[in-house]
N, C-alpha and C positions, 0 to 999 in steps of 0.2 A: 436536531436529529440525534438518533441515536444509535448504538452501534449495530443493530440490525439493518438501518437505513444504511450506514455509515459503510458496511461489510459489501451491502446489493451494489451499492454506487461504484466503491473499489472494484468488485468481481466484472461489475459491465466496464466499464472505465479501460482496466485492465485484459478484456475478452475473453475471461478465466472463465470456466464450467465449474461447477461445485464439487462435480468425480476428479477434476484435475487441481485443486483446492485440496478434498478427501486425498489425495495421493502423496500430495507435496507433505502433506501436515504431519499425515497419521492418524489423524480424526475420520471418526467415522457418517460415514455419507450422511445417515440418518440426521447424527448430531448437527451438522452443519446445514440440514435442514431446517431444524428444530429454530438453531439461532436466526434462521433467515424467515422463520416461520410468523413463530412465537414471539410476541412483544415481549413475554414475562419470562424468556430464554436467554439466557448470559451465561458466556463461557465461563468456564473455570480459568485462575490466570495461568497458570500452564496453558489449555487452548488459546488463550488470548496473545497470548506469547508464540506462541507457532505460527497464527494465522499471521499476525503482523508481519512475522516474521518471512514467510511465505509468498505474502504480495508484496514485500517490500517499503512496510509503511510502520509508523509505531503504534503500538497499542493505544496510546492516545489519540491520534488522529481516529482510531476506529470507535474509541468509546464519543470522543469530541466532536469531530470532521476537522478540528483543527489540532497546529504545532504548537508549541508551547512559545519557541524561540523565532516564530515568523512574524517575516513582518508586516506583511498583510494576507489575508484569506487570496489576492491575486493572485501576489505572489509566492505564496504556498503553494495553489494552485499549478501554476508553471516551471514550479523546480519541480513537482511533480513529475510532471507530463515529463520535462526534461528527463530525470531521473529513469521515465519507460524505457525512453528511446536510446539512452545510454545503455541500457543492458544487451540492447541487440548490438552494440557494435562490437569490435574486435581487438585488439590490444593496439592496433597503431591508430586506429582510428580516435579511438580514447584518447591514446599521449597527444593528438592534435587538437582535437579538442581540450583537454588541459593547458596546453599552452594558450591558447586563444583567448580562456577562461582568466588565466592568471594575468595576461597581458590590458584583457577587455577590466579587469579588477584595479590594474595598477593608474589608469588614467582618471 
């Protein structure tokens, strides 16, 4: 896949709208049409760098679908998802989960 596929998959994945993508980024509606459109559409890396930036993913994963340093496509996959649900929580709820995290790491 490629980073047109790779962008639609992140936007559903993530329940982002394209206007709320356009808002976060600074890109314009159209354009982020264009890249969602158009096979022969590739951001500029400044856009490519926003967008990442925005959903929370690297520009590699967007151009790839994968990480460089993971270590399986699974588990890419579920630090992922991990990674969503992390953002909704709250500052105490995080430091418990980090502990968890470090302890679940240390056995």
């Amino acid at each position: 896949m490629g980073f047109k596929e790779n962008l639609k998959d992140e936007l559903s994945f993530k329940g982002i709208m394209v206007k709320e993508l356009a808002d976060k980024t600074n890109i314009n509606k159209s354009t982020l049409d264009n890249y969602l459109r158009d096979k022969h559409s590739s951001p500029t890396v400044e856009n490519a760098v926003k967008i990442a930036q925005a959903l929370g993913v690297s520009v590699e994963f967007l151009v790839t679908g994968e990480e460089k340093n993971a270590l399986s496509k699974e588990n890419a996959l579920v630090i992922h998802r991990i990674n969503t649900y992390l953002q909704k929580l709250n500052r105490y709820d995080l430091e418990s989960i980090s502990i968890l995290a470090k302890r679940l790491a240390e056995r």
